[in-house]
C-alpha positions in Angstrom: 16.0 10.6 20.5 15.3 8.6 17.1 17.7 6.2 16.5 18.0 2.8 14.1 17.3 -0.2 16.7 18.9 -3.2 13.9 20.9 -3.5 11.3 19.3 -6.3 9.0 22.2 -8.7 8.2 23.3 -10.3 5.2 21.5 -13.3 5.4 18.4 -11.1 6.3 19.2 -9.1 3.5 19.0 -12.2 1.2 16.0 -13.8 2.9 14.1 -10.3 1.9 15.1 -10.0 -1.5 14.4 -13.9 -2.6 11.1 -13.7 -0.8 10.0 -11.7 -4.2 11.7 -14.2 -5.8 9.8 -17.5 -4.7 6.8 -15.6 -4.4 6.4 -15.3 -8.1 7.5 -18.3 -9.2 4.8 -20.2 -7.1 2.2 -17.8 -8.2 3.2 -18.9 -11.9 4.0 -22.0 -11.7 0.7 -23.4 -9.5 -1.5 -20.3 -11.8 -2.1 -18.9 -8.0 -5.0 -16.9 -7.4 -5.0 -13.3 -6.7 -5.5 -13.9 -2.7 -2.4 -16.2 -2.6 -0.2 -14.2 -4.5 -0.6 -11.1 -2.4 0.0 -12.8 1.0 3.0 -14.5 -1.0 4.4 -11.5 -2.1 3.7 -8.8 0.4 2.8 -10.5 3.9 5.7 -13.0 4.1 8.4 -10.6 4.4 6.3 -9.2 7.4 5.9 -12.1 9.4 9.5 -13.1 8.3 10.9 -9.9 10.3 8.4 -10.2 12.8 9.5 -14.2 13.4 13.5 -12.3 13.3 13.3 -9.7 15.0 9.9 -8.6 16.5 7.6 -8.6 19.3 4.0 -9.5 19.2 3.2 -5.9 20.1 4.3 -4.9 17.0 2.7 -7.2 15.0 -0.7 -6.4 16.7 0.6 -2.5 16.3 1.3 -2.9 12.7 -2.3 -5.0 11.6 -4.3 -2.5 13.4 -2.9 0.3 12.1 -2.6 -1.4 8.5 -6.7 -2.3 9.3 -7.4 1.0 10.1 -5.6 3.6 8.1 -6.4 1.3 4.6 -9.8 0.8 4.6 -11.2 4.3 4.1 -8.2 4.6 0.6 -9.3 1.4 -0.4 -12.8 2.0 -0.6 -12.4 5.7 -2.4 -9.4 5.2 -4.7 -10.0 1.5 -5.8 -13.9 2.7 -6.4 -12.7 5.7 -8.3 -9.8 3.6 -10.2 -12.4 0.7 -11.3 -15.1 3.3 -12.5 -12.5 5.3 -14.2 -11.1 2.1 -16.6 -7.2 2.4 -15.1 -7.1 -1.0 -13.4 -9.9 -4.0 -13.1 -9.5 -7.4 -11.4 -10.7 -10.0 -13.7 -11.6 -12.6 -11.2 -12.4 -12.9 -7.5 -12.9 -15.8 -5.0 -15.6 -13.7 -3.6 -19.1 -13.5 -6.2 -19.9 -10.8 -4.4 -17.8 -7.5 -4.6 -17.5 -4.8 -2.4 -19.9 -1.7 -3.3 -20.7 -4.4 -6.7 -17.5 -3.6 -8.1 -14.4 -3.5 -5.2 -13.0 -7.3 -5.0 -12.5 -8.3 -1.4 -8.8 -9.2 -2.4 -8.0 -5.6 -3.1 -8.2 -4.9 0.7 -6.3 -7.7 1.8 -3.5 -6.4 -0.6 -3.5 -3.1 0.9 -3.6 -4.1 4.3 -1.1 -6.8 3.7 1.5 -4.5 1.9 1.0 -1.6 4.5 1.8 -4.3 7.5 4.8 -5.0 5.5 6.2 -1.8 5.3 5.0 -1.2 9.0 7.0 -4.1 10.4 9.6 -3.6 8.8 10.1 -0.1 9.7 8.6 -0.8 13.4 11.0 -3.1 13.8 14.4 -2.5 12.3 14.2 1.5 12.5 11.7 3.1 14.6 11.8 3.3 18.4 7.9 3.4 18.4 5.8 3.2 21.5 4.1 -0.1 22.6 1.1 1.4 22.4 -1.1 -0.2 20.1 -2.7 3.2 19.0 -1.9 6.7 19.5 -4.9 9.4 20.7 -4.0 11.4 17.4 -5.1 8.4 15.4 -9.0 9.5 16.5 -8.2 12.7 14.4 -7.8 10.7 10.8 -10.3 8.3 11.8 -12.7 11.4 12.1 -11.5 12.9 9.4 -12.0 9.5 7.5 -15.3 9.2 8.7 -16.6 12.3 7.0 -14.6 11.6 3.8 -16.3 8.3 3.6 -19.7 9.4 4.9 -19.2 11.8 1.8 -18.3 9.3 -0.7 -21.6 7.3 0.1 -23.7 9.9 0.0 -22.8 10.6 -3.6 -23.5 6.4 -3.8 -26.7 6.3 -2.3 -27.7 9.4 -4.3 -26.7 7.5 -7.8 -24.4 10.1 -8.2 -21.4 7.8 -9.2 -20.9 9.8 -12.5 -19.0 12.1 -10.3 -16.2 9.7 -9.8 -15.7 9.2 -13.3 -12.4 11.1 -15.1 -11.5 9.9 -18.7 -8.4 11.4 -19.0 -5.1 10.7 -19.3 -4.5 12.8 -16.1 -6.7 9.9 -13.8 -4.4 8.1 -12.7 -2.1 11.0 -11.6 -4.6 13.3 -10.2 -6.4 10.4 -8.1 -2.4 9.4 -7.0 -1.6 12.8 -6.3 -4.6 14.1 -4.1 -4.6 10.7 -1.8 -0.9 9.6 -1.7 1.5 12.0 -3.3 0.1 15.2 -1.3 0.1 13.7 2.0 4.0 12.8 1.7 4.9 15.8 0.6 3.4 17.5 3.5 4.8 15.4 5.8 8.5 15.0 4.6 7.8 18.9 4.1 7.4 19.4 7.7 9.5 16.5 8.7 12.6 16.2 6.7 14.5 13.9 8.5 12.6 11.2 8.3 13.0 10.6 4.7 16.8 9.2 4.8 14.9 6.2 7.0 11.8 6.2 4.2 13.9 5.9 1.5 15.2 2.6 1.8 11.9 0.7 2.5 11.0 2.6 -0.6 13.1 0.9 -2.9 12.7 -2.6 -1.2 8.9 -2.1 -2.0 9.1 -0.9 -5.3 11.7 -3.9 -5.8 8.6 -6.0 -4.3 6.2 -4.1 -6.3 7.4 -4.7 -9.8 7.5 -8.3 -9.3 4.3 -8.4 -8.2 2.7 -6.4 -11.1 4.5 -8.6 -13.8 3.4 -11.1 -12.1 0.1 -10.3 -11.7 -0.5 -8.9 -15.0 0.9 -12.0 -16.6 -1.7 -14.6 -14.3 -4.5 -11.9 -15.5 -5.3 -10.9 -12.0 -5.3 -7.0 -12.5 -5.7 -5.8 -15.7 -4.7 -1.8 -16.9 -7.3 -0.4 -19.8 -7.2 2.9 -19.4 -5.5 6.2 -20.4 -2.4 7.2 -18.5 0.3 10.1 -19.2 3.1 7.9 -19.6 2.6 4.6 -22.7 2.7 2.0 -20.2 5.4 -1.0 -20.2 4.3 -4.0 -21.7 6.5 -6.6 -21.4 4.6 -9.8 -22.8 2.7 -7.7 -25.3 -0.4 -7.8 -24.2 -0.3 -7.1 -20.0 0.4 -3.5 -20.1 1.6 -2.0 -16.2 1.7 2.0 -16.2 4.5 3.5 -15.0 2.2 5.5 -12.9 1.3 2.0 -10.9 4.9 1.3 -10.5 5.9 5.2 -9.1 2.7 5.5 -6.8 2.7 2.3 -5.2 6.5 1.0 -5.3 7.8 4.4 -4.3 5.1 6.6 -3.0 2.9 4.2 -1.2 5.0 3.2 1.4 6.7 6.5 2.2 2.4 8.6 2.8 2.1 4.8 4.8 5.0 5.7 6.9 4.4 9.5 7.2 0.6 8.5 8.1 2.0 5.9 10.6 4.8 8.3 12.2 2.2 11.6 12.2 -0.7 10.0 13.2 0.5 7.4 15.4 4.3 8.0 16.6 3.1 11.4 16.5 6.7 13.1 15.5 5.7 16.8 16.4 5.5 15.2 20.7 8.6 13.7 20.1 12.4 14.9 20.4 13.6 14.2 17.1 17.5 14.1 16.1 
């Protein structure tokens, strides 16, 4: 039986939408770097539900799975974005980049924004298992093993012209194939978990926007590329697609749920209701 396990209350509520708050006006006020910002904005309301309501299961649960399941998207999409001109990080703590051009900070804000949504979910929604990971994980890390294996073949090769698309249609296509897809086929097959998607959705895109403005204004991502939509610019010259906002506020956290419930709650062994 699936069933809600807590009903966040109104100070929680508050806590989880200021959290946004105070995380971008440190970042602007002290000129934060990219690093800082991204645990501001989207580890702290994480550890604040873990601290509130979790266990330390789940937090081990949710940074393995977060480890895991973004690595292999980071290292494809954010090498296919860069090369493609639709999103570039200025500066770095690191000098040296992953693959020359990845910054190490682009993995920290994946994994930090997936744990996030994971304890969030883990905690105030899903039943989950203690388990720290389910046998059907071994399936995408397999299948993520080839992908990648793949990927660096074309590298090694100095076939990197392959993951270049100057087009308008970049951003969606890349979106599409890695996170739009995926969601579909899961909510597809599993309809009934979308009503408890939905609201974690909106909290991140809440989360999401203010991060972008934010970042965009402190120059930490930059957008130069084409994209189907004229992006907003709201200090004239920090332009944030719409396509950024849609596939990471809205889409991003419901293929990280339907990735985390498939492959690791594994809803087709379950009773669902």
């Amino acid at each position: 039986m699936y069933k809600v396990i807590r009903q966040l209350q109104l100070l929680d509520k508050f806590f989880l939408l200021m959290l946004p708050i105070v995380a971008m006006f440190f970042s602007v006020k002290f000129n934060s770097s990219y690093s800082i910002s991204t645990i501001l904005f989207y580890a702290l309301p994480g550890i604040y539900v873990l601290l509130r309501f979790g266990k330390i299961w789940q937090w081990w649960k949710a940074l393995l799975f977060s480890v895991l399941f973004t690595t292999p998207f980071t290292i494809i999409v954010d090498y296919i974005g860069i090369k493609s001109g639709l999103w570039y990080t200025p500066t770095s703590s690191l000098a040296v980049r992953f693959l020359g051009i990845i910054p190490w900070e682009d993995f920290l804000w994946m994994i930090a924004g997936t744990y996030t949504i994971i304890m969030i979910y883990e905690t105030l929604v899903s039943e989950g298992k203690q388990e720290l990971i389910n046998r059907r994980a071994i399936y995408f890390v397999l299948s993520a093993i080839i992908v990648l294996s793949i990927f660096f073949l074309f590298f090694v090769t100095g076939r990197t012209d392959f993951f270049i698309f100057e087009s308008k249609y970049a951003y969606l296509i890349l979106a599409s194939i890695f996170f739009l897809f995926p969601a579909l086929l899961f909510v597809i097959k599993f309809p009934e978990y979308l009503k408890n998607f939905l609201p974690l959705s909106v909290y991140f895109l809440y989360l999401t926007i203010l991060f972008e403005i934010t970042a965009t204004y402190l120059h930490q991502w930059i957008f130069t590329g084409k994209y189907l939509i004229p992006p907003l610019n709201i200090f004239g010259n920090t332009p944030i697609p719409y396509e950024e906002l849609f596939f990471v506020g809205v889409v991003g956290p419901i293929v990280a749920l339907s990735l985390y419930e498939f492959f690791d709650n594994s809803p087709v062994e379950t009773n669902y209701k």
